[in-house]
PLY file of the C-alpha trace (Angstrom):
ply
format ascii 1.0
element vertex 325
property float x
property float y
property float z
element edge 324
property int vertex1
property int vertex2
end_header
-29.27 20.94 61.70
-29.08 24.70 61.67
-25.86 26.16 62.05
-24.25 26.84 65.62
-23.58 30.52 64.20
-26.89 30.62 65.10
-27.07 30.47 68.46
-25.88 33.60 69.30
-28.97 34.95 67.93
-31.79 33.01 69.53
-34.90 34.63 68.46
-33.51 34.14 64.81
-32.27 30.02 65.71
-35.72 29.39 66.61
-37.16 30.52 63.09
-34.14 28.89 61.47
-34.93 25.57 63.54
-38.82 26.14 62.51
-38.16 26.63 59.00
-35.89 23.27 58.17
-39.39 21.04 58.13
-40.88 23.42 56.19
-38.53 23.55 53.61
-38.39 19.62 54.12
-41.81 19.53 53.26
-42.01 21.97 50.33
-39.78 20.00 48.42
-42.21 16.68 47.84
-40.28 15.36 44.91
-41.61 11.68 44.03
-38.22 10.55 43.24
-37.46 9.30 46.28
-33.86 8.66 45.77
-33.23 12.17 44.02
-35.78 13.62 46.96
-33.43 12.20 49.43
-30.06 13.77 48.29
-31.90 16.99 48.21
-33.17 16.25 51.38
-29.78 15.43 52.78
-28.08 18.44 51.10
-31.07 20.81 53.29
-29.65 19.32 56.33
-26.31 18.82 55.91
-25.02 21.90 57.76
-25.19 24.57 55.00
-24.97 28.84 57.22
-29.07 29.42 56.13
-27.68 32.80 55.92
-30.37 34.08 52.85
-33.19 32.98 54.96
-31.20 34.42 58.50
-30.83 37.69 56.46
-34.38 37.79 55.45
-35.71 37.00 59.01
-33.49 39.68 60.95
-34.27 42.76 58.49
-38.08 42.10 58.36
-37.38 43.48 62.01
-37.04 47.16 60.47
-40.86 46.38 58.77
-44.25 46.60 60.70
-46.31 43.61 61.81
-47.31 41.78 59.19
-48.25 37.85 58.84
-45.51 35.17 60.12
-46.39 32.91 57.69
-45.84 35.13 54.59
-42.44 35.69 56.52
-41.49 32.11 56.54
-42.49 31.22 53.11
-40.37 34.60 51.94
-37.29 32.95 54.18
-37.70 29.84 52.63
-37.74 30.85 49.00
-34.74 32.31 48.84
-33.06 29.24 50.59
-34.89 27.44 47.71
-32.99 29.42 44.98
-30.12 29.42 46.63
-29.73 25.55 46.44
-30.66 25.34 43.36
-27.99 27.29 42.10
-25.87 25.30 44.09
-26.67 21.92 42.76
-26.49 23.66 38.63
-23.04 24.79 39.81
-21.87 21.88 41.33
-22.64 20.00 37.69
-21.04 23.07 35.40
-18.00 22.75 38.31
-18.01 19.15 38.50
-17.69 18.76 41.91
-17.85 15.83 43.62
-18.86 17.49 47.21
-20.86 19.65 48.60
-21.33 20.45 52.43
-19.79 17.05 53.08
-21.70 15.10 51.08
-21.62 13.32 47.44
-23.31 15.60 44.77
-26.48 14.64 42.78
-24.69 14.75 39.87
-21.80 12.62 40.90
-24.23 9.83 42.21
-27.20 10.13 39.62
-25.37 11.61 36.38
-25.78 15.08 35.31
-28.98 14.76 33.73
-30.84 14.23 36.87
-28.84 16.66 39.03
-30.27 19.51 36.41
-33.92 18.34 36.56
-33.55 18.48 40.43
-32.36 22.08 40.24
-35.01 22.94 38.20
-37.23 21.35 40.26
-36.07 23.50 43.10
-37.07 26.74 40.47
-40.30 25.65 41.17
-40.70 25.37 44.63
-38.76 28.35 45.29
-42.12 30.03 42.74
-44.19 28.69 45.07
-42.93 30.03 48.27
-42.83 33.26 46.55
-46.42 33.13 45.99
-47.03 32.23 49.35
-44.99 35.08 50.53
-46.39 37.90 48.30
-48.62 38.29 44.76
-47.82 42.02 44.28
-46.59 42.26 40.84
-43.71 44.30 41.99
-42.66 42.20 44.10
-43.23 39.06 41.67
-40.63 41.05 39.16
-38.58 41.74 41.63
-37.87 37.89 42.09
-37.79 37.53 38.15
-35.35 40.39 37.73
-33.02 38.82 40.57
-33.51 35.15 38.83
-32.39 36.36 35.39
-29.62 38.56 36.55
-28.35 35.50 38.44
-28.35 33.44 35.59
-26.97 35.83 33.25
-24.04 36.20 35.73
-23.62 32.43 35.35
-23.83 32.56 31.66
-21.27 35.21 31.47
-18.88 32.66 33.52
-18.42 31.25 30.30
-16.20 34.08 28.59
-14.28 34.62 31.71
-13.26 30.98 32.21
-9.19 30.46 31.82
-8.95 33.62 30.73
-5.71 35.29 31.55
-6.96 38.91 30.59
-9.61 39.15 32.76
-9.49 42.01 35.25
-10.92 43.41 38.64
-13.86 44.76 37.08
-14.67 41.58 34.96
-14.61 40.15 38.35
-16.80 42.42 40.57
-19.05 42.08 37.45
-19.55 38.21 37.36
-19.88 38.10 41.41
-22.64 40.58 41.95
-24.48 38.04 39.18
-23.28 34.70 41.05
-23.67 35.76 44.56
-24.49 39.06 45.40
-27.66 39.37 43.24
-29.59 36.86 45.87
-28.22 38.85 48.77
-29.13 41.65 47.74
-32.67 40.11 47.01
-32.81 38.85 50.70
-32.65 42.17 52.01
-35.23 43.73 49.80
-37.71 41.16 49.76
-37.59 40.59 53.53
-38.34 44.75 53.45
-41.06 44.36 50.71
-43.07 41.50 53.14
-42.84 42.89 56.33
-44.02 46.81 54.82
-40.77 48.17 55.22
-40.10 52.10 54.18
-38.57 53.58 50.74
-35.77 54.16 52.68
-35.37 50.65 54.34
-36.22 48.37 50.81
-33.26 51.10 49.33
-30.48 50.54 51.99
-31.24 46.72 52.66
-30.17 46.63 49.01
-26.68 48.17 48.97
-26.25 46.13 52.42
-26.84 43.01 50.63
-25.05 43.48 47.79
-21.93 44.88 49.52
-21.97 42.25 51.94
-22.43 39.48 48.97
-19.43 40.42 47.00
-17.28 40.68 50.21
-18.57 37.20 51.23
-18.03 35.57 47.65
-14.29 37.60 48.03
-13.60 35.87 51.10
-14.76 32.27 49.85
-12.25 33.03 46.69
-9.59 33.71 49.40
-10.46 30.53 51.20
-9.87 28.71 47.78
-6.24 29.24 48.26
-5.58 29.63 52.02
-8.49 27.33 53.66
-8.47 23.95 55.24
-10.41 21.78 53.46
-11.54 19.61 56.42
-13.48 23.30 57.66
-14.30 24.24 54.37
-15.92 21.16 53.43
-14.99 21.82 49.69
-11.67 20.84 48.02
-8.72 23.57 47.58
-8.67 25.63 44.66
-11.56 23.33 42.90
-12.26 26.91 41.09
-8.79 26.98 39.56
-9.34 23.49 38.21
-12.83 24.51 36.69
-10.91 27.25 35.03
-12.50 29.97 37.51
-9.91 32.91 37.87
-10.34 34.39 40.78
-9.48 37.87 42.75
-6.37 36.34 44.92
-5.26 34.94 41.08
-6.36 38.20 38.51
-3.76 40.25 41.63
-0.85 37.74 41.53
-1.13 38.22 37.49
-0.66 41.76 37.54
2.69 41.24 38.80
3.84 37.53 38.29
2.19 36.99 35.12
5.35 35.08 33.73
5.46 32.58 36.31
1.82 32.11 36.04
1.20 32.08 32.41
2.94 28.47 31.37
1.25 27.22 34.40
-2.33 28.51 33.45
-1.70 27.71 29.62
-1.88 24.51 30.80
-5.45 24.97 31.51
-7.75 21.36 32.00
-4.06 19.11 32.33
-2.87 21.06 35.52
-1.58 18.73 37.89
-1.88 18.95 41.85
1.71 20.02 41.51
1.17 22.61 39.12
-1.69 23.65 41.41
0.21 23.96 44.55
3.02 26.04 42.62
0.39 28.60 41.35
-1.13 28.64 45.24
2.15 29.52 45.97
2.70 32.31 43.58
-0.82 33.88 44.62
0.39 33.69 48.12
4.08 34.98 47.48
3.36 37.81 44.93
1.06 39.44 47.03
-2.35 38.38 45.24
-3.83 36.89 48.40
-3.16 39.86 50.65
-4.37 42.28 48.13
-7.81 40.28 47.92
-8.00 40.44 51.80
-7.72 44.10 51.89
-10.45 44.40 49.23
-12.43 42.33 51.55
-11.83 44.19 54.20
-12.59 47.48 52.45
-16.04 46.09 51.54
-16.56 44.68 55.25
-16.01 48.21 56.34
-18.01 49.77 53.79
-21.27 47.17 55.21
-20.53 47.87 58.39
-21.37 51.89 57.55
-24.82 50.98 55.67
-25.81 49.28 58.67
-25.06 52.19 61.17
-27.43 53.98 58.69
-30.55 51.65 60.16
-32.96 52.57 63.43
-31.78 51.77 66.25
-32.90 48.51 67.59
-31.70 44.76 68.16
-31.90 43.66 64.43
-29.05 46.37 63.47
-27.10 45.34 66.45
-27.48 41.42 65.39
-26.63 42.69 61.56
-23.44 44.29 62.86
-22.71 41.02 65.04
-23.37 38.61 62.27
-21.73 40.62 59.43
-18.72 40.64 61.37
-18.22 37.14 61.99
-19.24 36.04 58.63
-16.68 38.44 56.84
-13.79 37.36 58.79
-14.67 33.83 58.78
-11.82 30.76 58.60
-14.56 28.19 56.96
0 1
1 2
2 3
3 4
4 5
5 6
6 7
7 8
8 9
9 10
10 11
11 12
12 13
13 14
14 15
15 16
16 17
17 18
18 19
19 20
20 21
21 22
22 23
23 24
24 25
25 26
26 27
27 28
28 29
29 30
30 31
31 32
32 33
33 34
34 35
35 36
36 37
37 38
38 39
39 40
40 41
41 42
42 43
43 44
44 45
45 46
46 47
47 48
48 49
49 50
50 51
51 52
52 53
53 54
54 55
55 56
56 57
57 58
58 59
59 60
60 61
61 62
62 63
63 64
64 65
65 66
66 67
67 68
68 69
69 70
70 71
71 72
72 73
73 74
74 75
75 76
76 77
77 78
78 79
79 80
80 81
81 82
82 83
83 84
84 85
85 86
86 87
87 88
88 89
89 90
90 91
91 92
92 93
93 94
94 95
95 96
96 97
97 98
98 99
99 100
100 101
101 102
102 103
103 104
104 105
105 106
106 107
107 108
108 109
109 110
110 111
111 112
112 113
113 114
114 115
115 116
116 117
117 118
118 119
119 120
120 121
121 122
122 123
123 124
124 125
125 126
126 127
127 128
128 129
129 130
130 131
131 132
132 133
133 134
134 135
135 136
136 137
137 138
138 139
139 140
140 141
141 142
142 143
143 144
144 145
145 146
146 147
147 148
148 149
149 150
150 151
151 152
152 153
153 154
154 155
155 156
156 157
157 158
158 159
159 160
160 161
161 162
162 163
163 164
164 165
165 166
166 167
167 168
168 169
169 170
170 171
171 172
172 173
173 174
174 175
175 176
176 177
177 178
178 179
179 180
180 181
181 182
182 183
183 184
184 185
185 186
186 187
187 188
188 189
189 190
190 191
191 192
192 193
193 194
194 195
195 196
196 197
197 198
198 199
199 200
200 201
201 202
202 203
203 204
204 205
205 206
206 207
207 208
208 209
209 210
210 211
211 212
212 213
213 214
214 215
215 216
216 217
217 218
218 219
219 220
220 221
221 222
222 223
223 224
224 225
225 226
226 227
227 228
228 229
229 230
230 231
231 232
232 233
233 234
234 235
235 236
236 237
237 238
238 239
239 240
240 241
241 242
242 243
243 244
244 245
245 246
246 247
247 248
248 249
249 250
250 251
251 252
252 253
253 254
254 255
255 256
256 257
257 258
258 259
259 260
260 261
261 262
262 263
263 264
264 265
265 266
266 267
267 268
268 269
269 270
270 271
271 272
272 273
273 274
274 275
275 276
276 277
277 278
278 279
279 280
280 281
281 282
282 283
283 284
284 285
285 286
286 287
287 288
288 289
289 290
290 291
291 292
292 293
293 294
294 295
295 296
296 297
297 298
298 299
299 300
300 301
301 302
302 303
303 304
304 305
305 306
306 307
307 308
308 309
309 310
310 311
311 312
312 313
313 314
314 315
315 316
316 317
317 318
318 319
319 320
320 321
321 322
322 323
323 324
């Protein structure tokens, strides 16, 4: 079911409500068990926010064919959960969106032959969307700087030096990168200008670290039961975080016997660094970052033409960057 964000944008919930089959359909794994958790985890209540992106700026492009629109939107929902279901085995977590993870129910191995599988179909829809080379390396630059950004998640894990810039640096690979590619390959399809492919890219990278800022602050402030993800499942995975690299600037002795603890933290020790984050100032330092970047998107997207799609992108930008879930 698409997400009731949604319906304040109808024209947009229609295309969203079109393009669940489709992406139903071009996953046809034979696995049927493995083809049903994917299945699930495509219906199971996730924003569709790449695809939503890529549907409302193809707006600010000419007339060009609906179907190589759709199969654009639905690749980089493809990708997207893909990355989702590799993460969820390096993070170990047991749920996602609500539901038991592939990985959790059918071992590891499995869960990363599904995400790969997922590599594939997102190929295809990219072919189906476009076969200009440009655009084709486009998508492969995107792919490998998002996997690089996960790679380098390995020399920033539990470490205690790691800094604001170390963090900006491993988001924009993690998150941003495929936000960003939303906005430019939703201008490349629809024959958008220069200009439009050139700001749709500092939109969606601005408005990709801000959102992966406020999911980090939701790590130590959310409810669970809205979030649909345990608390502070980062910290546990080693994952240091903006609201946590803050609080160690100035509460780095409280926090370093905790920390050093690193895998053997207990949910006590957890709920005592949450605390310190909150009480040092960390957490309110992270908001006004995220704010600062939420204001920052906001002035890209007065840049646009006027017409309803920059109207909806200043609607929908707002309520996703001050979000509670």
């Amino acid at each position: 079911m698409v997400h009731a964000l949604w319906r304040q944008f109808p024209r947009i919930n229609l295309k969203l409500i079109a393009l669940e089959p489709y992406l139903l359909n071009a996953v046809n794994l034979p696995n049927q068990p493995i083809h049903h958790k994917i299945s699930q985890l495509l219906k199971s209540g996730g924003k569709f926010l790449r695809p939503g992106f890529f549907y409302i700026y193809s707006e600010f492009g000419q007339e060009v064919d609906p179907a190589k629109i759709k199969a654009g939107a639905a690749a980089v929902e493809l990708l997207h959960v893909a990355t989702l279901i590799h993460d969820d085995v390096i993070d170990e977590s047991p749920i996602r969106r609500g539901i038991e993870t592939i990985h959790t129910e059918y071992g590891q191995k499995n869960a990363i032959y599904a995400g790969d599988y997922l590599f594939t179909c997102y190929f295809t829809q990219v072919l189906k969307s476009t076969q200009d080379p440009a655009n084709m390396k486009r998508h492969v630059d995107a792919m490998q700087t998002i996997l690089a950004g996960e790679l380098d998640q390995m020399k920033y894990n539990f470490n205690q030096q790691m800094t604001e810039a170390d963090y900006f640096h491993e988001i924009t690979g993690k998150t941003a990168e495929l936000f960003r590619l939303c906005f430019q390959q939703s201008a490349l399809v629809s024959q958008a200008s220069d200009q439009i492919f050139k700001l749709g890219g500092e939109i969606g990278l601005t408005i990709g670290q801000a959102y992966q800022i406020l999911d980090d602050i939701l790590d130590y402030s959310g409810d669970p039961h809205q979030t649909k993800k345990p608390v502070l499942e980062d910290l546990k995975s080693g994952v240091y975080t903006l609201p946590l690299i803050f609080a160690l600037q100035t509460a780095q002795k409280q926090l370093k016997p905790l920390l050093d603890k690193r895998e053997q933290l207990t949910h006590e020790d957890i709920a005592q660094i949450q605390a310190i984050v909150v009480q040092s100032g960390g957490l309110q330092q992270a908001i006004q970052s995220a704010n600062q970047l939420t204001a920052k998107a906001e002035k890209l997207i007065a840049q646009l033409p006027e017409r309803r799609a920059k109207r909806d992108l200043q609607t929908l930008t707002q309520l996703l960057l001050t979000r509670k879930q």
